[in-house]
C-alpha positions as CSV (number, residue, x, y, z in Angstrom):
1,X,0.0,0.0,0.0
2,X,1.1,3.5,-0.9
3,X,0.5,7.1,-1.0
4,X,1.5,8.9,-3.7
5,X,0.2,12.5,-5.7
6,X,-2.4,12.0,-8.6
7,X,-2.2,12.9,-11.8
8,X,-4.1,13.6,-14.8
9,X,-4.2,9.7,-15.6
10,X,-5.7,9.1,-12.0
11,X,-8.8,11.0,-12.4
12,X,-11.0,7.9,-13.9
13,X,-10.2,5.8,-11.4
14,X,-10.5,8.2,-8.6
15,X,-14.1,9.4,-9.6
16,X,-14.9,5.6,-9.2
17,X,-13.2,5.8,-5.5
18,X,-15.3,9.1,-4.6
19,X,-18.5,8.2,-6.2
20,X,-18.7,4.9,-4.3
21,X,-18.0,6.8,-1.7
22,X,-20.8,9.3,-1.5
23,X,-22.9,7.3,-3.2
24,X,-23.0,9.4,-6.7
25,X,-23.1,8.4,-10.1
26,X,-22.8,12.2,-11.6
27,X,-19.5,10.8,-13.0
28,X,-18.7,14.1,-15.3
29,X,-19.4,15.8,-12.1
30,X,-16.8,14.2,-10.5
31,X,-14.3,14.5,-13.0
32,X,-14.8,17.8,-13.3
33,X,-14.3,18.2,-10.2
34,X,-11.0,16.1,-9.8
35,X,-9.7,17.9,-12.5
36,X,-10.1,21.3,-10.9
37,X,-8.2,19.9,-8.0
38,X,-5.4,18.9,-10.2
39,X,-5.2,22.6,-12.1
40,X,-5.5,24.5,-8.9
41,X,-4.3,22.5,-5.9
42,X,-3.1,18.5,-5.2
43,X,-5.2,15.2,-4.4
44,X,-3.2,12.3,-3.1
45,X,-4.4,8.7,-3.5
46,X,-3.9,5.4,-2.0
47,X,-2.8,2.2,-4.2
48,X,-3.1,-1.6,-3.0
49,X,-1.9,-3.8,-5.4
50,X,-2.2,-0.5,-8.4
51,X,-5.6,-0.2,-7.5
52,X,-6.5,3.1,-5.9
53,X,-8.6,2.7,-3.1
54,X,-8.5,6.1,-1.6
55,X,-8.2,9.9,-2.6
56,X,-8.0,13.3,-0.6
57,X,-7.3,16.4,-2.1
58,X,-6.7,20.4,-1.3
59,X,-6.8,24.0,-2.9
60,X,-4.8,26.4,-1.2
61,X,-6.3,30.3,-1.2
62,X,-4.5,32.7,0.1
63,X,-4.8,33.0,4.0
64,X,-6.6,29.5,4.1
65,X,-6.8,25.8,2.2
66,X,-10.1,23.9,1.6
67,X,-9.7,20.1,1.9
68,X,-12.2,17.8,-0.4
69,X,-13.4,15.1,-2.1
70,X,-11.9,12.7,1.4
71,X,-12.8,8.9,0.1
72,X,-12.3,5.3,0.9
73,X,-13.4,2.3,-1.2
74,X,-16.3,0.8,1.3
75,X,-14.0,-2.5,1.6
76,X,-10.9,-0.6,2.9
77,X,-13.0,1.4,5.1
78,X,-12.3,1.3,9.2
79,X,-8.8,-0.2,8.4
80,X,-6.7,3.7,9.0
81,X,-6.5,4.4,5.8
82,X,-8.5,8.1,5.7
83,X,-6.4,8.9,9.1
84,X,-3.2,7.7,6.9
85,X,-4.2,10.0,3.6
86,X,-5.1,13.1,5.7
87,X,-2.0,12.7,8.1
88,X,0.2,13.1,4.3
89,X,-2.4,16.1,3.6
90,X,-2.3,18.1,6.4
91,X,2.0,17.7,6.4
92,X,1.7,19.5,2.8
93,X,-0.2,22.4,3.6
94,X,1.5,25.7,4.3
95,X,-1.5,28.0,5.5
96,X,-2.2,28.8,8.8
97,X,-6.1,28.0,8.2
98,X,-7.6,24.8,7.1
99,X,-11.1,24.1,6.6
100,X,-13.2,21.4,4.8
101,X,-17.1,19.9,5.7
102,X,-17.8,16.9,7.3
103,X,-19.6,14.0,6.5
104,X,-21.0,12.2,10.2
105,X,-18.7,9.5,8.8
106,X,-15.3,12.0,8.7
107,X,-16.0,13.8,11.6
108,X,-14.6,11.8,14.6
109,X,-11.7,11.5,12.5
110,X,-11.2,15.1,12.0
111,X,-12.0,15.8,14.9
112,X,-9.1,13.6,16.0
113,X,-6.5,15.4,13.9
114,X,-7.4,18.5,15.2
115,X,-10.1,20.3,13.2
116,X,-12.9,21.7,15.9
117,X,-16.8,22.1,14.4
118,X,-17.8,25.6,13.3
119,X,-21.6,25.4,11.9
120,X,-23.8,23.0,10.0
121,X,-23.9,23.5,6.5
122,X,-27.0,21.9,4.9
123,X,-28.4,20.7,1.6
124,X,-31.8,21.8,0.7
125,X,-34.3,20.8,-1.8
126,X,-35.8,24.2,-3.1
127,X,-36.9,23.4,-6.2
128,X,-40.6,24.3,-5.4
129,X,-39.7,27.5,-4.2
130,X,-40.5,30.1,-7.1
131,X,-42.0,33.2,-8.0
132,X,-42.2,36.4,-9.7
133,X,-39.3,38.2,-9.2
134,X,-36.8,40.4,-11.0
135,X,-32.8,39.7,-10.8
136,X,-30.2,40.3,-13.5
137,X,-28.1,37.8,-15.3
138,X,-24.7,37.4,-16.8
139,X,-21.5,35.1,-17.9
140,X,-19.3,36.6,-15.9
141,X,-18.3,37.4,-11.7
142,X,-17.8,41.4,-12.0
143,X,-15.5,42.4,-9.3
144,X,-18.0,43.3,-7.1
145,X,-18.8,40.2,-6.9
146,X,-15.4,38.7,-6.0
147,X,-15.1,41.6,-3.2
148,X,-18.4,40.7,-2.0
149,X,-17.2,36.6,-1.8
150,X,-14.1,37.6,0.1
151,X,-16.2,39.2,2.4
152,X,-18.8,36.5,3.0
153,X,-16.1,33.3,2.5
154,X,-12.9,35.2,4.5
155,X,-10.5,34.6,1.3
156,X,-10.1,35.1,-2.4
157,X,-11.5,32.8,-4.5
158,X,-11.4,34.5,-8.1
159,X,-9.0,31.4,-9.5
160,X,-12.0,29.0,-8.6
161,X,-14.6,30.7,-10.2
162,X,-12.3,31.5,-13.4
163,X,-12.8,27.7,-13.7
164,X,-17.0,27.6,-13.4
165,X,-19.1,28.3,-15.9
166,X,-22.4,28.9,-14.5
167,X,-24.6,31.9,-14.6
168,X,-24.2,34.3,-12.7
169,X,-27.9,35.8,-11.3
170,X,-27.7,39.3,-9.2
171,X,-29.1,42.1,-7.6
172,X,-28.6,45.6,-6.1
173,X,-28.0,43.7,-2.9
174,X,-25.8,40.3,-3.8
175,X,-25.2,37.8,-6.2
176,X,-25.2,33.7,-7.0
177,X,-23.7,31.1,-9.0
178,X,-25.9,28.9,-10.7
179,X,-24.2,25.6,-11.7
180,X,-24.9,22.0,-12.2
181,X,-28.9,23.2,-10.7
182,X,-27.2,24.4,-7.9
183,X,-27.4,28.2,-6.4
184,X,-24.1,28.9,-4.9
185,X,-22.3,30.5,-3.9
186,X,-24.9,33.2,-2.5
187,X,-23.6,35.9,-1.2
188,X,-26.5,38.7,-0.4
189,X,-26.2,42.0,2.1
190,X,-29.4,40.9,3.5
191,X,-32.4,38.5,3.3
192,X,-35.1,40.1,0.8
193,X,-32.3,40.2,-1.3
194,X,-31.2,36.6,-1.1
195,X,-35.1,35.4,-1.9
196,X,-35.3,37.4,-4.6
197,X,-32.0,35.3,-6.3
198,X,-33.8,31.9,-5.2
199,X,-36.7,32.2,-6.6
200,X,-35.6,33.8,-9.4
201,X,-32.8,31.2,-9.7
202,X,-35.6,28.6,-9.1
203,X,-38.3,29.7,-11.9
204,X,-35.6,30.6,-14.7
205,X,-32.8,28.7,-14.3
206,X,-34.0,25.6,-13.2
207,X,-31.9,25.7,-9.7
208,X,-32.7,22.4,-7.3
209,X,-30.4,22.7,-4.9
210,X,-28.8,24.9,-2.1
211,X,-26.0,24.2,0.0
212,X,-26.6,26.9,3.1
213,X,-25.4,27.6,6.7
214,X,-28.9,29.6,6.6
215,X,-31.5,26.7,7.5
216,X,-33.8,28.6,9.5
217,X,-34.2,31.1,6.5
218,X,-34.6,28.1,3.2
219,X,-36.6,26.4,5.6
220,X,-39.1,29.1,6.4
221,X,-38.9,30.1,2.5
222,X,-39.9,26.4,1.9
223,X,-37.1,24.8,1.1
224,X,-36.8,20.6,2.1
225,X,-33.9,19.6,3.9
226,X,-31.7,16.4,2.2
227,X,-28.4,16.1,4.3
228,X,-26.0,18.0,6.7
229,X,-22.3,18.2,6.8
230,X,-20.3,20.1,10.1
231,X,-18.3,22.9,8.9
232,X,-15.0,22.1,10.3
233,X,-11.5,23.9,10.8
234,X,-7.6,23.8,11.9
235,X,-5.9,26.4,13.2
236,X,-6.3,30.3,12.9
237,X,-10.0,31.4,12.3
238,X,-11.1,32.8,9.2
239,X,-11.8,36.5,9.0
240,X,-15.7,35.5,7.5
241,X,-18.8,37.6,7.5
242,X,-21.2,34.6,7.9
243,X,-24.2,36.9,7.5
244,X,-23.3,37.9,4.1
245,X,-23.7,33.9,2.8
246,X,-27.0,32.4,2.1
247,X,-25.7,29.9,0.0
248,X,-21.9,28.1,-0.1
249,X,-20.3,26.7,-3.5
250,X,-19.7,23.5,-2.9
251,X,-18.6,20.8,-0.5
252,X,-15.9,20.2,-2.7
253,X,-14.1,24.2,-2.8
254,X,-16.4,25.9,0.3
């Protein structure tokens, strides 16, 4: 058994790994996502016998690095290896900060190596939640936008979202990503602004799905909740505004 850093080659098998995993079978999802990995940060993978059985991966920012896409094949499960692939992780990352969200099945785990629980973030079904409303759409984050993220996430993410090709929906008071059916992230100044991007998002885009450390507010605007990860970090706390964001990106990036 050995670790060793991915490549390009890597990423079939490795979406195989992670979609096992968590159960998904978006497979151009997932090498999409792998792939972003690879251009902007490093994944690492365990091999038994040239199989790869395991992957972990990280972006670094600027004052903080996001941790993702954490998987064991279910056979090699309980057997050390995700403490072994983290342990190689962690000894590679430079910032002071280090955040990632945690499946029930990771968290005792990262909670061993350190990483103490911030807030819930939450996946809610909110495709019935629609309605008249007004926003404005484009291709592009204007930097605004990017300002406005820096804010709400506590670091600059503009090399991410050079990679995404969503739509971008927005208002006088915030913005959001729409991608894959997914709002996110959405970053809004305050609330009537953030439910006029839903259920805009929601009747003209098509948007499913929001990833939010807001439940109270989806939930109240009708939204259906699917499944919880624990926000989760090492080391030096992130200069956040938390009441700027509505929605996050993805479990993946933050």
């Amino acid at each position: 058994m050995i670790i060793r850093e991915a490549t390009y080659a890597d990423i079939k098998e490795m979406t195989i790994v992670w979609g096992e995993t968590i159960g998904s079978s978006n497979i151009e999802a997932n090498k999409e996502v792998f792939s972003i990995f690879l251009d902007l940060g490093k994944c690492l993978v365990v091999e038994e016998g040239e199989k790869i059985i395991s992957t972990a991966c990280y972006i670094p920012y600027h004052n903080l690095t996001w941790i993702g896409n954490v998987g064991v094949k279910t056979e090699y499960q309980r057997k050390g290896i995700g403490r072994r692939i983290m342990i190689e992780l962690l000894n590679e990352i430079k910032t002071r900060s280090i955040r990632l969200d945690a499946t029930n099945a990771g968290y005792k785990l990262y909670k061993d190596l350190g990483f103490e629980e911030e807030y819930k973030t939450v996946v809610y079904d909110i495709s019935q939640v629609g309605g008249k409303v007004r926003a404005e759409e484009t291709e592009e984050l204007e930097d605004w936008m990017l300002k406005l993220d820096k804010r709400g996430f506590g670091d600059d993410r503009a090399k991410l979202f050079s990679r995404i090709r969503g739509k971008v929906v927005y208002n006088e008071g915030g913005f959001g990503i729409v991608y894959r059916n997914v709002i996110g992230p959405l970053i809004a100044v305050n609330e009537r602004s953030a439910e006029e991007l839903i259920r805009y998002a929601v009747s003209n885009l098509g948007v499913r799905l929001i990833i939010t450390p807001k439940e109270e507010f989806i939930k109240n605007l009708g939204g259906k909740k699917v499944y919880e990860c624990k926000r989760m970090r090492k080391g030096d706390k992130i200069n956040e505004d938390i009441k700027l964001t509505y929605g996050i990106f993805r479990y993946s990036f933050g």
